[in-house]
C-alpha positions as CSV (number, residue, x, y, z in Angstrom):
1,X,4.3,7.9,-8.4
2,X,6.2,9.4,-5.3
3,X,4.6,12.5,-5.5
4,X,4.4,14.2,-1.7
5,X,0.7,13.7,-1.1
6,X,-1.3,17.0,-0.7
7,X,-2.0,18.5,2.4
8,X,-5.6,17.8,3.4
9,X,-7.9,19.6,6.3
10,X,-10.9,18.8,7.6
11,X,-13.7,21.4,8.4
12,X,-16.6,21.2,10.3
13,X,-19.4,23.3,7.8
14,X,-22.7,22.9,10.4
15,X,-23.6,21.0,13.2
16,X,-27.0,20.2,14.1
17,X,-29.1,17.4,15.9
18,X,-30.1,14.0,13.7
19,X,-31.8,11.2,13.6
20,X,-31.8,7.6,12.9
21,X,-31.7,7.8,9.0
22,X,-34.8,4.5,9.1
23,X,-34.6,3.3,5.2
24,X,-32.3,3.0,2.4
25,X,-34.4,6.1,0.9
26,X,-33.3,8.6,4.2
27,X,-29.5,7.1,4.2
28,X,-29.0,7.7,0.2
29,X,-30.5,11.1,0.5
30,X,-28.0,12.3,3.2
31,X,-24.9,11.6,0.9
32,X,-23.3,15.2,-0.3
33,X,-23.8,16.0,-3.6
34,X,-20.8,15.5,-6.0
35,X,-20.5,19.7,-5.8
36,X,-17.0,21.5,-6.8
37,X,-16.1,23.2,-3.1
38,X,-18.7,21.5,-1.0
39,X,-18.8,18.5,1.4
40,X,-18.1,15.9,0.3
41,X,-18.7,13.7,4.1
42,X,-21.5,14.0,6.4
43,X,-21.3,12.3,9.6
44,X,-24.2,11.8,11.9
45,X,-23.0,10.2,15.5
46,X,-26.0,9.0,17.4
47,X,-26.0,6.3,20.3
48,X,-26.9,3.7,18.2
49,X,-23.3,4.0,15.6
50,X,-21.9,7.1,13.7
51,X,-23.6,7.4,10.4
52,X,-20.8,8.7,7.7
53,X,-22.4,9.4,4.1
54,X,-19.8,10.0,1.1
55,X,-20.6,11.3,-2.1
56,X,-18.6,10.2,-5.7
57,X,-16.6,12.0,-8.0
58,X,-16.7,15.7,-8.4
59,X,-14.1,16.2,-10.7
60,X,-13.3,13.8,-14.0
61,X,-9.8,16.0,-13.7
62,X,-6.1,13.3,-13.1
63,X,-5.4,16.8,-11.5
64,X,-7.8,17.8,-9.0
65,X,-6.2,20.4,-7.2
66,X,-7.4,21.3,-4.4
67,X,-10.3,18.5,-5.1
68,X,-9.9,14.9,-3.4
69,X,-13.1,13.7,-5.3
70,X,-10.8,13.4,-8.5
71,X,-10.2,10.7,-10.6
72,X,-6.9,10.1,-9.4
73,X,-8.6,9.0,-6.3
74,X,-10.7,6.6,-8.2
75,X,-8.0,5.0,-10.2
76,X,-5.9,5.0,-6.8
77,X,-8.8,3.3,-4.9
78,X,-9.3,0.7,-7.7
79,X,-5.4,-0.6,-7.4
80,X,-5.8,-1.2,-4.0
81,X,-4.0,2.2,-2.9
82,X,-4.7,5.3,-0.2
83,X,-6.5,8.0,-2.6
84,X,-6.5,11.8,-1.4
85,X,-10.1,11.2,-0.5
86,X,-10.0,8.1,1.3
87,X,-7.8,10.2,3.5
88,X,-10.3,13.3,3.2
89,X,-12.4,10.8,4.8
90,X,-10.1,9.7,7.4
91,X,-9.7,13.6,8.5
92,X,-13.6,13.6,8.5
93,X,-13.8,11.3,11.1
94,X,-11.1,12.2,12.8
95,X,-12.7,15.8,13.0
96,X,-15.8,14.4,13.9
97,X,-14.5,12.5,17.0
98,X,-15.0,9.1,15.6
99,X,-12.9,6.8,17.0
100,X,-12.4,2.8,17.3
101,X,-14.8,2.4,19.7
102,X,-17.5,3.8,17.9
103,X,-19.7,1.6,15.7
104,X,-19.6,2.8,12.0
105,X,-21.9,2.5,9.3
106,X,-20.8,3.8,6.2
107,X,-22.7,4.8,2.7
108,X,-21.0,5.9,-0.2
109,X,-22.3,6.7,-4.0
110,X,-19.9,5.3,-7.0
111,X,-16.1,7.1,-5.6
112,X,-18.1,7.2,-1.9
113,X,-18.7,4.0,-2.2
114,X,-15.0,2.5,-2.8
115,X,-13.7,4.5,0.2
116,X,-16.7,2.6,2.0
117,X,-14.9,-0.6,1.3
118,X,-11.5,1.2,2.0
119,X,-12.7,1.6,5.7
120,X,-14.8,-1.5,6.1
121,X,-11.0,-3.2,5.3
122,X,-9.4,-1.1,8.3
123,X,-9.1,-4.0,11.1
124,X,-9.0,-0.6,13.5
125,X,-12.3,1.0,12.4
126,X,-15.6,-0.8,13.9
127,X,-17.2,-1.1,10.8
128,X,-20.4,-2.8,10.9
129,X,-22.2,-2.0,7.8
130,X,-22.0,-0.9,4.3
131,X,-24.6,0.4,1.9
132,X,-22.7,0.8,-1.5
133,X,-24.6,3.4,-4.1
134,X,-23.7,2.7,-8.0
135,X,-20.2,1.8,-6.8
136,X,-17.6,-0.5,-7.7
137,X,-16.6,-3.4,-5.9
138,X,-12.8,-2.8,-4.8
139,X,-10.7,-6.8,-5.0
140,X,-10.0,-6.7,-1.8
141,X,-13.2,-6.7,0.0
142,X,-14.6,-5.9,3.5
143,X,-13.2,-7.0,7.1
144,X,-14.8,-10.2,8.1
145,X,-18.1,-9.7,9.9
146,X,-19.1,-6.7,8.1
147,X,-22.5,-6.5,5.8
148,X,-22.8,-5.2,2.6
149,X,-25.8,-3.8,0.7
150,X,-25.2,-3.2,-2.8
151,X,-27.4,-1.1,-4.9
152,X,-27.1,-1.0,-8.5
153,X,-28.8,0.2,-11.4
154,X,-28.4,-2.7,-14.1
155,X,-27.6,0.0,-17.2
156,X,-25.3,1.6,-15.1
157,X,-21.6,1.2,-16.1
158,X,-19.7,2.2,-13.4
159,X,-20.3,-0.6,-10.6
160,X,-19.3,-3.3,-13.5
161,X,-16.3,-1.7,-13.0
162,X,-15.1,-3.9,-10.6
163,X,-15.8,-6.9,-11.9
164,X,-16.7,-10.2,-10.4
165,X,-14.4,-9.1,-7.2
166,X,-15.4,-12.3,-5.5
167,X,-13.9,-11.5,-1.7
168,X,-16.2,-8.5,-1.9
169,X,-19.2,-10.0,-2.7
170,X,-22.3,-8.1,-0.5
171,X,-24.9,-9.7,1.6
172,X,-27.6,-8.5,-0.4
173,X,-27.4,-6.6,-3.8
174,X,-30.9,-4.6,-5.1
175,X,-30.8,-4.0,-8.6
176,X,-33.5,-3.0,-11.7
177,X,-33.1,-1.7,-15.2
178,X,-33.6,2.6,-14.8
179,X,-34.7,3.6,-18.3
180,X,-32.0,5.1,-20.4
181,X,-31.8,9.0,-20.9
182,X,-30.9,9.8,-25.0
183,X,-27.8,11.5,-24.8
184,X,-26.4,10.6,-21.5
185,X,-24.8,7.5,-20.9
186,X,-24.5,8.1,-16.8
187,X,-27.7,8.8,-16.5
188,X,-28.5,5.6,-14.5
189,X,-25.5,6.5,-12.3
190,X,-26.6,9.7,-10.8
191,X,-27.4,9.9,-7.7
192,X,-31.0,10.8,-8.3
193,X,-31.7,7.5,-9.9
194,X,-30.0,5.7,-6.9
195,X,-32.7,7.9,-4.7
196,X,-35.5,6.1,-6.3
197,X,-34.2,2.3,-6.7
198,X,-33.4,3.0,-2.6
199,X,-37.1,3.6,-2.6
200,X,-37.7,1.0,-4.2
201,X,-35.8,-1.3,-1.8
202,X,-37.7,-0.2,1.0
C-alpha cells in the first residue's frame, strides 16, 4: 500500500560440501523448516546447477516484523506482486553467488513454493526446474521451457488455493489422499507429510 519495503540482509549461517540431492525424497528434505529466526533458503551450488530449497510460512502474522515468511508475503505472492520473501530470496542468491549464468533448480514447500514460480517467471534467472511442495499455483505461471513437478496431498487445502491457474499448469503433478489428523486441519500440509508422498514418488 506504499509502505517503504523493509530492509532485508542476507546471511550466510554454514557452508559445507554437498551433493547431488538424487530423489524427490533428498530435495524435499533439504528445504528449511518453517522455524521463527532460522533459514529460511538453503542453496547448494554444484557443477551440475545451483540447488535453492525454500521453506513456507513461519508466521500466520499480516505483520511479520522482522519475518519475510509472513502472510503478507503470501497474499503479496498470490496478486502477482514482489513479497518481502521473494526478495529474502533474491538476497540469498545474490549472497550465494548465483548468478544468470548459473543453472537453477528451485524447490519450495506451500510459501517456498510460490516464490519458486516467482523466479521460474524471471526471464534473467536460468531456471530450469521446479519441484513445488503443497504449494499453490501463482496465475501467472513459469518462463517457457521450464518443468514443473507438483506434489500435492489431495486433503490438503492450501495448493487448491490457486485454483485451476491454467498457464501454470506442471509437467507432472504426484498426488494421494494422506490420512486426516482429528483436530488439525493442516495436517496433510506439513512438511513431514510432503517427506513421505516425495517417497512415494520415487
Amino acid at each position: 500500500a506504499g509502505a517503504t519495503p523493509a530492509t532485508l540482509s542476507a546471511q550466510p549461517v554454514s557452508r559445507s560440501d554437498c551433493l547431488l540431492p538424487g530423489s524427490f525424497a533428498a530435495a524435499v528434505a533439504r528445504i528449511p523448516a518453517a522455524t521463527p529466526h532460522a533459514p529460511q533458503v538453503r542453496i547448494e551450488k554444484t557443477p551440475v546447477a545451483a540447488f535453492v530449497y525454500i521453506g513456507g510460512t513461519v508466521t500466520s502474522s499480516l505483520s511479520g516484523g522482522s519475518e519475510p515468511w509472513d502472510m503478507a508475503s503470501n497474499i503479496g505472492a498470490m496478486l502477482g506482486q514482489v513479497s518481502d520473501s521473494e526478495r529474502g530470496a533474491r538476497a540469498a542468491l545474490s549472497a550465494a553467488g548465483v548468478t544468470n549464468a548459473d543453472r537453477i533448480v528451485v524447490v519450495g514447500h506451500s510459501q517456498g513454493g510460490l516464490v519458486a514460480q516467482r523466479l521460474a517467471a524471471d526471464p534473467h534467472l536460468r531456471v530450469s526446474d521446479v519441484v513445488l511442495v503443497g504449494s499453490p499455483q501463482t496465475p501467472g505461471g513459469v518462463a517457457p521451457g521450464v518443468h514443473v513437478v507438483a506434489l500435492e496431498n489431495r486433503n490438503d487445502p492450501i495448493p487448491a488455493l490457486g485454483g485451476m491457474a491454467p498457464e501454470g499448469r506442471p509437467d507432472v503433478t504426484v498426488a494421494r489422499t494422506s490420512p486426516i489428523t482429528p483436530g488439525d486441519p493442516l495436517a496433510a500440509h506439513h512438511a513431514s507429510a510432503y517427506r513421505d508422498l516425495a517417497s512415494e514418488a520415487d
